[in-house]
TORVOVO-821110 format. One record per residue (C-alpha): x, y, z. Coordinates in steps of 0.05 Angstrom, whole numbers, m for minus. Layout:
# TORVOVO-821110
<rec px="X" py="Y" pz="Z"/>
...
# end
This chain:
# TORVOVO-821110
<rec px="m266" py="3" pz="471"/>
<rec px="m264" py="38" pz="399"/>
<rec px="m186" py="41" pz="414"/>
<rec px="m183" py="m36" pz="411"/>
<rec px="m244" py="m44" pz="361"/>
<rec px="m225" py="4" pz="309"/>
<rec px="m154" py="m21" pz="302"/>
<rec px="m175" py="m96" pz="299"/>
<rec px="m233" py="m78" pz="238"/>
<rec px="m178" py="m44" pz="210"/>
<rec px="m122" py="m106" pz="210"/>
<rec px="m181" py="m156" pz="189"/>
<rec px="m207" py="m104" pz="130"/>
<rec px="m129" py="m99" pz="108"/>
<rec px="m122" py="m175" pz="110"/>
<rec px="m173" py="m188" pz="55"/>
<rec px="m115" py="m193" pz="m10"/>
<rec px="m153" py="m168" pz="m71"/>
<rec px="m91" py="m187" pz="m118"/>
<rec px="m116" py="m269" pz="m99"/>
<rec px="m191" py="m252" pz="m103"/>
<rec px="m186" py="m218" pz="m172"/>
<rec px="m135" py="m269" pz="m197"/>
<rec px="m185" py="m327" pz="m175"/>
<rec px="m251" py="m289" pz="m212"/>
<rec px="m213" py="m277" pz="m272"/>
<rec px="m182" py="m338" pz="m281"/>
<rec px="m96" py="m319" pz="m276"/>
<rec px="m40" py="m340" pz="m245"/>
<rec px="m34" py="m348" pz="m166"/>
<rec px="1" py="m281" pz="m151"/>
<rec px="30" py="m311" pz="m86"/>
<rec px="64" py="m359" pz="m135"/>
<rec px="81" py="m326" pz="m214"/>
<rec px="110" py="m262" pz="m238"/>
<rec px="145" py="m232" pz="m178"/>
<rec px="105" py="m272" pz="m132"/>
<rec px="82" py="m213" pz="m96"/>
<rec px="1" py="m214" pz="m90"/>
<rec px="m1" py="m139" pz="m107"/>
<rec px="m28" py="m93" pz="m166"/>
<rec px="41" py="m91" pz="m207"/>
<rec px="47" py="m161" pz="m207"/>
<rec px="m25" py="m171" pz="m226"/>
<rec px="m18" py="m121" pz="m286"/>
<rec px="43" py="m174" pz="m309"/>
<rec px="9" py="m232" pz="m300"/>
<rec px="m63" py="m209" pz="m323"/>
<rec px="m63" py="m137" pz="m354"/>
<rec px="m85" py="m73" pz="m337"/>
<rec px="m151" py="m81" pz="m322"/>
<rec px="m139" py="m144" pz="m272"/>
<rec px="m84" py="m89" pz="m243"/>
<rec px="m136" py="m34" pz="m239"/>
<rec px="m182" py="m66" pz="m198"/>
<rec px="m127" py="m102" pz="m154"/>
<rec px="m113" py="m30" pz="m135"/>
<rec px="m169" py="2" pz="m123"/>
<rec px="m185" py="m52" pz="m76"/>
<rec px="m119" py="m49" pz="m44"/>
<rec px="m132" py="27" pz="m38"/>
<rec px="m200" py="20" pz="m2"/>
<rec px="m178" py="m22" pz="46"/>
<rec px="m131" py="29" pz="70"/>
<rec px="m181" py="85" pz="68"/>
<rec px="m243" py="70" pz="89"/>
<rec px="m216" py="39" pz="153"/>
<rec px="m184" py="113" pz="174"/>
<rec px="m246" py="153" pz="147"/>
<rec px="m287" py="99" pz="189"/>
<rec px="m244" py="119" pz="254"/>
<rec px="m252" py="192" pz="233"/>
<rec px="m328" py="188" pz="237"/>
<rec px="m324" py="152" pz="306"/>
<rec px="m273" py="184" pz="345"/>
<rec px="m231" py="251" pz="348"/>
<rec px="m161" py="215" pz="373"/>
<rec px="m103" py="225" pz="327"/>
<rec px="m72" py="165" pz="364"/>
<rec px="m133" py="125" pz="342"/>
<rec px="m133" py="130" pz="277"/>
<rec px="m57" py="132" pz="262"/>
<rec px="m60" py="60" pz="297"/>
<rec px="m118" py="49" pz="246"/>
<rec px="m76" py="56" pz="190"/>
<rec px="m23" py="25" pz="207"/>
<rec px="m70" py="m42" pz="227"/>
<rec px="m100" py="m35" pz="160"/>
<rec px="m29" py="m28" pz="131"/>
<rec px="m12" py="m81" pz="168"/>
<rec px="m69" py="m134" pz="149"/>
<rec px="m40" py="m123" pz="75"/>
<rec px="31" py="m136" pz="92"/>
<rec px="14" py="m198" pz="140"/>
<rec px="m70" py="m219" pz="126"/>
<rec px="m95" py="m263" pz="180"/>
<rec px="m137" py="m309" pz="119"/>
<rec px="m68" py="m325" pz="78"/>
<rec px="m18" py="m347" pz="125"/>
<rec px="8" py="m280" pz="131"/>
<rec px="44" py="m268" pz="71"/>
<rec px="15" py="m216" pz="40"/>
<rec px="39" py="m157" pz="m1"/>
<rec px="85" py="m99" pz="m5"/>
<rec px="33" py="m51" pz="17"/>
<rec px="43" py="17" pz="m23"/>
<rec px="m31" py="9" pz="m53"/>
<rec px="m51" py="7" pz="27"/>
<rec px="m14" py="45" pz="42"/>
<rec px="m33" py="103" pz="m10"/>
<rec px="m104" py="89" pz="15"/>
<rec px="m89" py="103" pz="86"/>
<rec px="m55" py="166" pz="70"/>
<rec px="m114" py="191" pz="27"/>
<rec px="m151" py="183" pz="88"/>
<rec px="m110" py="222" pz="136"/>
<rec px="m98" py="292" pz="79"/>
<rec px="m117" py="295" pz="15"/>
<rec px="m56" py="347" pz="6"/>
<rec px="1" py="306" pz="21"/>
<rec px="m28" py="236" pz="m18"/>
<rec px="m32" py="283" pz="m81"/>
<rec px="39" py="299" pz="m65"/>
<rec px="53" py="224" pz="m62"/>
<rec px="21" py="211" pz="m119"/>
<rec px="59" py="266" pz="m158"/>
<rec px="132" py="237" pz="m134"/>
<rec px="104" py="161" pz="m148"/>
<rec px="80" py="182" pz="m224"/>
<rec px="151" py="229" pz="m241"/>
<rec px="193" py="175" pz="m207"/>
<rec px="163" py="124" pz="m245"/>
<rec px="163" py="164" pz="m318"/>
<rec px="226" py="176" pz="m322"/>
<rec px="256" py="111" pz="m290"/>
<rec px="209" py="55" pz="m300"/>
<rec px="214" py="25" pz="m235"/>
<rec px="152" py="18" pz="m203"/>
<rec px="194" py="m4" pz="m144"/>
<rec px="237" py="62" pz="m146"/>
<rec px="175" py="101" pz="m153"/>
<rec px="148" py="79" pz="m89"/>
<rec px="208" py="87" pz="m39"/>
<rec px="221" py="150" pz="m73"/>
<rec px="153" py="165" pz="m54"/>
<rec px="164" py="127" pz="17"/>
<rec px="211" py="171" pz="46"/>
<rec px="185" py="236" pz="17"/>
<rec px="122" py="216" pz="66"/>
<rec px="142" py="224" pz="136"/>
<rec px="166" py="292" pz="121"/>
<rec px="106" py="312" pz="87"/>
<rec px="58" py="295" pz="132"/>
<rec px="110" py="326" pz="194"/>
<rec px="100" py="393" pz="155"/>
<rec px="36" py="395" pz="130"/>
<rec px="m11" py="344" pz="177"/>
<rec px="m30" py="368" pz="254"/>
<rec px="m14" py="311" pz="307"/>
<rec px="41" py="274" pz="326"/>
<rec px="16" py="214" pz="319"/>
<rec px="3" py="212" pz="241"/>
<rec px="84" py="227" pz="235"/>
<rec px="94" py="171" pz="280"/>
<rec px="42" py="128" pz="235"/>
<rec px="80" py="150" pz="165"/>
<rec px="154" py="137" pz="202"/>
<rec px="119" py="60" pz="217"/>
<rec px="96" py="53" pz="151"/>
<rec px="160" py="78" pz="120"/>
<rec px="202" py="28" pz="156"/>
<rec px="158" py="m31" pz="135"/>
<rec px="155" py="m2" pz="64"/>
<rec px="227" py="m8" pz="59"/>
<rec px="231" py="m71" pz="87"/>
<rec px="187" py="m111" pz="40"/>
<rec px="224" py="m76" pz="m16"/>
<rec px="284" py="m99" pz="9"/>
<rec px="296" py="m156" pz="m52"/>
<rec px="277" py="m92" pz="m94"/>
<rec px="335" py="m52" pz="m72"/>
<rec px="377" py="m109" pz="m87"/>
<rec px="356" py="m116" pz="m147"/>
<rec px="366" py="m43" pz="m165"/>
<rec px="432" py="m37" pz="m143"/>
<rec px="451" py="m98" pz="m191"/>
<rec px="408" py="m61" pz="m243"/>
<rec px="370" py="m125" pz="m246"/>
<rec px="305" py="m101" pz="m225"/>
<rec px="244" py="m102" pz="m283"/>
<rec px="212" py="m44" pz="m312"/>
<rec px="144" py="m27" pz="m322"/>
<rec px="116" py="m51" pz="m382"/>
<rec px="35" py="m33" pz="m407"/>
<rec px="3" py="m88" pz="m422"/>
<rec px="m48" py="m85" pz="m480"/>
<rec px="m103" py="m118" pz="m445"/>
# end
């Protein structure tokens, strides 16, 4: 039963799209529908500043986590919770409460991997932060940082089944950023820029 219950808490927990719940209590722009049009952190920090961006992504982040540290508590199964992620990972990229168009995922996605080692998201995070420094491409950062993953948690997290879980996420990852790379290639894409909010 936990095999079907866990990953179905996990799709509905990913589905919830903090990007449209902060935009609504704070008063900004539709994400879904200004900016990039992508109801995720960076296009929140655009549309409403850093601190709107901030607590888009911690959200995003939590919803990712706590459904694999949830699974961890309950059950032992690799399989388990690498299909826990991925649920949650999916509810952000598809969310069952807004017709299915949701976000790019790397926030989720960032959350699930903190769940699963603590080692290789610091990892992650170190790739994401250089990549981004020196390029200013928040999208560059993050597939930069996408197909670093798989290896990383091949070499450095025990069980099949999480390498399987990063290769998923990977492959959606790059699909949603698929107007990104595009864009990057025409050197069209747009940089980060801090807000002063």
């Amino acid at each position: 039963m936990l095999n079907l219950l866990l990953p179905l808490c996990a799709y509905l927990v990913g589905s919830v799209s903090s990007a449209i719940i902060v935009s609504k209590l704070m008063g900004l722009p539709d994400p879904r529908t200004s900016g990039s049009n992508n109801p995720g952190a960076t296009n929140v920090l655009r549309l409403g500043g850093k601190k709107a961006a901030v607590i888009t992504l911690l959200g995003d982040v939590l919803k990712g986590l706590l459904p694999v540290l949830v699974a961890k508590m309950l059950t032992a199964s690799s399989s388990t919770i690498a299909l826990v992620g991925i649920s949650a990972f999916l509810g952000h990229l598809y969310p069952l409460y807004f017709g299915f168009k949701g976000g790019k995922g790397v926030a989720t996605a960032a959350g699930v991997f903190i769940g699963i080692s603590g080692v290789v998201t610091l990892i992650l995070i170190g790739i994401w932060l250089t990549t981004a420094f020196v390029f200013r491409y928040s999208s560059l950062a993050a597939l930069v940082a996408t197909i670093s993953a798989p290896l990383l948690v091949w070499l450095l997290v025990p069980g099949f089944p999480f390498f399987i879980m990063a290769c998923v996420i990977a492959a959606f990852l790059f699909w949603r950023h698929r107007e990104n790379i595009a864009r990057l290639i025409r050197g069209e894409e747009s940089k980060i820029k801090l807000s002063r909010d």
